[in-house]
Backbone as CSV, one residue per row, in Angstrom:
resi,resn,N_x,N_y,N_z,CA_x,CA_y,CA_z,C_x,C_y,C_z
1,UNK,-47.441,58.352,53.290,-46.271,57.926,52.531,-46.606,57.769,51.046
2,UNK,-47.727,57.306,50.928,-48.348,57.586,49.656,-48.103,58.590,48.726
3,UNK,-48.182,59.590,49.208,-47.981,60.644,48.622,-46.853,61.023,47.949
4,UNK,-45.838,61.001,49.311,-44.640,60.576,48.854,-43.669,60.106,47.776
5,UNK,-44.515,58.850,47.198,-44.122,57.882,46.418,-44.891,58.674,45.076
6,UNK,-45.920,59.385,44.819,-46.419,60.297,44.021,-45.738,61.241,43.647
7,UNK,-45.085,62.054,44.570,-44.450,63.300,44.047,-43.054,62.535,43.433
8,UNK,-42.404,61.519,43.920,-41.217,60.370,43.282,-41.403,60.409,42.176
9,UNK,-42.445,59.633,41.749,-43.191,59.317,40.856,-42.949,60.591,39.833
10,UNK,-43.552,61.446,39.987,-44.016,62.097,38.898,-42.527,63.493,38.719
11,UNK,-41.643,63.481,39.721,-40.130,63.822,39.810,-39.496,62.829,38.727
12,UNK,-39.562,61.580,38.881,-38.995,60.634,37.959,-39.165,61.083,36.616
13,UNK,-40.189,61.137,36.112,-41.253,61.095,34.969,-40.606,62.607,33.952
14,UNK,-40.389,63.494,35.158,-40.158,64.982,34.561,-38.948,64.967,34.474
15,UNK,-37.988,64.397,35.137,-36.572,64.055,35.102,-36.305,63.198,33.627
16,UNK,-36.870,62.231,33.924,-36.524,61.343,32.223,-37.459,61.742,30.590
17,UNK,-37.831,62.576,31.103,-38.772,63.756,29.866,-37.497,64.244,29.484
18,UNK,-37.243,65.575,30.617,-36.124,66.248,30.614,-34.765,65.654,29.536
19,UNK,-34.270,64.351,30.482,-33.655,64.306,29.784,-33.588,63.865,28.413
20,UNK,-34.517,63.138,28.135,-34.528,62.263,26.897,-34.592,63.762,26.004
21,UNK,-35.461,64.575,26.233,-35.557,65.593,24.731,-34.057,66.680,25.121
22,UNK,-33.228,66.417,26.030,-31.942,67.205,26.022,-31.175,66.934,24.675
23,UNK,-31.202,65.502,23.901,-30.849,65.053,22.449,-31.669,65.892,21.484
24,UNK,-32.998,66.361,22.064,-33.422,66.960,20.829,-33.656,68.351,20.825
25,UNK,-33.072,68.777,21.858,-32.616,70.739,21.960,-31.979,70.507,21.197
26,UNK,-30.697,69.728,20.788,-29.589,69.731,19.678,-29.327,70.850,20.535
27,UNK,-28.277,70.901,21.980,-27.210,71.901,22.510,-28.039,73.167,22.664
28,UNK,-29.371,73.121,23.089,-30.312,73.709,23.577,-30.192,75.374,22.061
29,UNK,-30.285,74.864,21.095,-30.536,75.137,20.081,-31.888,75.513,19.171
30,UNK,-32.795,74.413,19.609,-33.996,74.459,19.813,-34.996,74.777,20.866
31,UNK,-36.028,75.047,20.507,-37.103,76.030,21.265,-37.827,74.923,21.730
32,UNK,-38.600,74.460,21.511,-39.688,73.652,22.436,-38.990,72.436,23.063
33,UNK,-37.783,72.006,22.261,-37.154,71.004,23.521,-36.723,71.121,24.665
34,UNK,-36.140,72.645,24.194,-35.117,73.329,25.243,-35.805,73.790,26.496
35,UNK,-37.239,74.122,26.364,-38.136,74.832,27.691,-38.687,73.169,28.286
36,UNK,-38.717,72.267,27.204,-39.054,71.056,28.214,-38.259,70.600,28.597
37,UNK,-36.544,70.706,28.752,-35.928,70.252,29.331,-36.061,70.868,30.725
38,UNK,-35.504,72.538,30.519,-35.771,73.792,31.828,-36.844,73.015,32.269
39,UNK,-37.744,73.319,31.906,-39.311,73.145,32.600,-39.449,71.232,33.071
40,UNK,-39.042,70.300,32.619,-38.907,68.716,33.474,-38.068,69.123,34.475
41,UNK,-36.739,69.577,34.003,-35.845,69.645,35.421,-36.520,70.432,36.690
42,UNK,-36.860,71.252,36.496,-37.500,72.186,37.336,-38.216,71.449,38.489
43,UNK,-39.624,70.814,37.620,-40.619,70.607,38.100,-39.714,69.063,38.869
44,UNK,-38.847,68.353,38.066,-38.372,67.187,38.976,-37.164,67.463,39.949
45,UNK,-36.541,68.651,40.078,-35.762,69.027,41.270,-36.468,69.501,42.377
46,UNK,-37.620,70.261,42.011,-38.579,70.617,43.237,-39.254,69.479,43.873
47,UNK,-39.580,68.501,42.958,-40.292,67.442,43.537,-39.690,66.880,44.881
48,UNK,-38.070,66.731,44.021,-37.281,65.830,44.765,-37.176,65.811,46.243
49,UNK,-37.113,67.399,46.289,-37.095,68.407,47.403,-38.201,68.301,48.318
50,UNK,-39.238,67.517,47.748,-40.091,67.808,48.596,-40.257,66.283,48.729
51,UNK,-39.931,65.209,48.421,-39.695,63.849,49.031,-38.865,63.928,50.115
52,UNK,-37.302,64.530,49.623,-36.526,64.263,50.924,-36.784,64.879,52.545
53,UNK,-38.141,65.430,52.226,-38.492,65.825,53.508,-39.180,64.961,54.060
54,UNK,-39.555,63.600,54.220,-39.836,62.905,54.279,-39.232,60.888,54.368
55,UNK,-38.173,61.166,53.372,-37.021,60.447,52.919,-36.085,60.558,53.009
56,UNK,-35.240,59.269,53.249,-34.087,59.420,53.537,-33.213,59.934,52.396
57,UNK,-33.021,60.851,52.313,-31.881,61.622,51.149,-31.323,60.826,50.660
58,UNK,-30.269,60.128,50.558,-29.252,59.368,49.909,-30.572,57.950,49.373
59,UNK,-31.507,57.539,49.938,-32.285,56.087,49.205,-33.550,57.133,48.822
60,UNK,-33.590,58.474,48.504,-34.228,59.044,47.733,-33.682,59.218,46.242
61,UNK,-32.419,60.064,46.532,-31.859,60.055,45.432,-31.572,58.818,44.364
62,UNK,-31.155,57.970,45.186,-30.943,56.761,44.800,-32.327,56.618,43.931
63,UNK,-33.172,56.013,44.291,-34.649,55.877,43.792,-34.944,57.025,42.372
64,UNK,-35.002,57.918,42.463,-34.850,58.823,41.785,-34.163,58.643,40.614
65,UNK,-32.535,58.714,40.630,-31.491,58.511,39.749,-32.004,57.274,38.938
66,UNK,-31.469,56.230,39.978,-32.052,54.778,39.260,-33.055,54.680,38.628
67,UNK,-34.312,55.148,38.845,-35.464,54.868,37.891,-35.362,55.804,36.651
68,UNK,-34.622,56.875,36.383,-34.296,57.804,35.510,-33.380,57.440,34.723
69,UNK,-32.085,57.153,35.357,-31.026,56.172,34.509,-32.052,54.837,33.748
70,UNK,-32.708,54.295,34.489,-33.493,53.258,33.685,-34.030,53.822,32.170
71,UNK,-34.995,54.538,32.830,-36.169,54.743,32.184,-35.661,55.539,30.879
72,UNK,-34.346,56.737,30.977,-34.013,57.393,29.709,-33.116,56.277,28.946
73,UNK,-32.634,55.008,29.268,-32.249,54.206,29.002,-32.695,53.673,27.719
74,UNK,-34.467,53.285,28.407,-35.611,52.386,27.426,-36.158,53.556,26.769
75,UNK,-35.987,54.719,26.916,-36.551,55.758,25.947,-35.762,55.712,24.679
76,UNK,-34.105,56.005,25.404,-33.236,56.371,23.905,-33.183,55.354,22.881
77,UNK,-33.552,53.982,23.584,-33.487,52.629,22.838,-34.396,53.130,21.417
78,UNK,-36.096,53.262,22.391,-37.065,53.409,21.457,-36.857,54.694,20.781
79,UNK,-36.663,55.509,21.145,-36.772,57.284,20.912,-35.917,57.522,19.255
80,UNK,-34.598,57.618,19.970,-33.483,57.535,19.146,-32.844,56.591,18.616
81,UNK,-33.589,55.030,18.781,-32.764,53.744,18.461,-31.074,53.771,18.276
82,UNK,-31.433,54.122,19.705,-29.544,54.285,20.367,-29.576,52.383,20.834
83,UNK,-28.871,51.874,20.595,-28.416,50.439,20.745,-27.813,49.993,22.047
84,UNK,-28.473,49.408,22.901,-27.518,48.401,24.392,-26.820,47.705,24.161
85,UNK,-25.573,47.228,24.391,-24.609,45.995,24.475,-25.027,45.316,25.582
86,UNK,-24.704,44.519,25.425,-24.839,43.652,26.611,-24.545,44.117,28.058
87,UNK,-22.956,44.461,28.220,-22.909,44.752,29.473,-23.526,45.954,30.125
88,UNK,-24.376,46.901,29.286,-24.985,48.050,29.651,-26.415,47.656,29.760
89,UNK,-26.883,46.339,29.419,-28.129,45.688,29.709,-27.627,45.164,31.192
90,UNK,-26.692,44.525,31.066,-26.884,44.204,32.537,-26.141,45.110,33.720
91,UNK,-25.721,45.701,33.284,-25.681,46.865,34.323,-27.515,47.649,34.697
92,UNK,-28.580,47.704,33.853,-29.127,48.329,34.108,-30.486,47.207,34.578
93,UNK,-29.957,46.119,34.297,-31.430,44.576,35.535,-30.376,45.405,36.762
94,UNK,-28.976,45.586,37.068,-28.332,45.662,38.481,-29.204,46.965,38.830
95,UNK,-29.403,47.342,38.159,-30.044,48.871,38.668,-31.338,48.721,39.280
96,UNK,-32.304,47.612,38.494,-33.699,47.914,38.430,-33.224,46.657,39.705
97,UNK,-32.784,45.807,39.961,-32.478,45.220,40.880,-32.572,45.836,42.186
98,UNK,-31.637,46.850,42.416,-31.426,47.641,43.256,-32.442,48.773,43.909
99,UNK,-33.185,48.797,42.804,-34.288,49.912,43.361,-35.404,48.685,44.077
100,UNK,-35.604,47.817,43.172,-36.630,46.840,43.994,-36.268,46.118,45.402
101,UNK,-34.929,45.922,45.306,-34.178,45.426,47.194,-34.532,46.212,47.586
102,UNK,-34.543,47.967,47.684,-34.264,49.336,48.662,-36.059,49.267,48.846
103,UNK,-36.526,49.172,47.968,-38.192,49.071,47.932,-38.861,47.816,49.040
104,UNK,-38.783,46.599,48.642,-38.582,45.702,49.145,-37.965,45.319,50.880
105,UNK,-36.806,45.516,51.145,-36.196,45.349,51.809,-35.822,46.595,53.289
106,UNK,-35.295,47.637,52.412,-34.710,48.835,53.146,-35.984,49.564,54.011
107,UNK,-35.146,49.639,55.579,-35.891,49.975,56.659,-35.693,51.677,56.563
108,UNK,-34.461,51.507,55.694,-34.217,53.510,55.505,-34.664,54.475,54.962
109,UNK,-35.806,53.784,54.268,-36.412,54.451,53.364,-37.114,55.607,53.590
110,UNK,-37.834,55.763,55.179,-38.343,56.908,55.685,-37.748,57.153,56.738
111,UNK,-37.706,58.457,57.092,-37.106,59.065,58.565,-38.378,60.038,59.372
């Protein structure tokens, strides 16, 4: 299961790469953003693919999304000093909330 949580892992990672430099293709306009977007998505849709063989699809995705929604979150903050309001801060503890219950808690996590 270990492993598992590795290929997650590093699906996450290429997913919120991806997206964070999708702002700096500027409308895939640019050259080296634009192949690291192609090239994160890639490498984090295949990943994904190869968790849910293992995982339950829907608290994969979940896991996935959520830590990506997070994580390009705290990027654009720092990256692009794109600004949180409040209620989009706490929409996103509900998030990191949510991945730690399913972590924590959820018996569904493997099949």
């Amino acid at each position: 299961m270990t492993k598992v949580y590795l290929i997650l892992f590093i699906s996450v990672i290429a997913e919120t790469l991806a997206t964070t430099m999708m702002k700096a293709s500027e409308g895939f306009t640019r050259t080296v953003p634009s192949l690291i977007v192609i090239v994160g998505y890639a490498i984090s849709f295949y990943g994904l693919s190869q968790v849910v063989k293992a995982m339950n699809v829907g608290i994969a995705y979940a896991l996935w999304a959520g830590s990506g929604i997070f994580l390009v979150s705290a990027l654009s903050y720092f990256v692009y000093q794109q600004k949180l309001d409040l209620p989009s801060m706490i929409g996103l503890v509900l998030i990191a909330v949510g991945i730690i219950t399913i972590q924590l808690f959820s018996k569904s996590v493997v099949h």
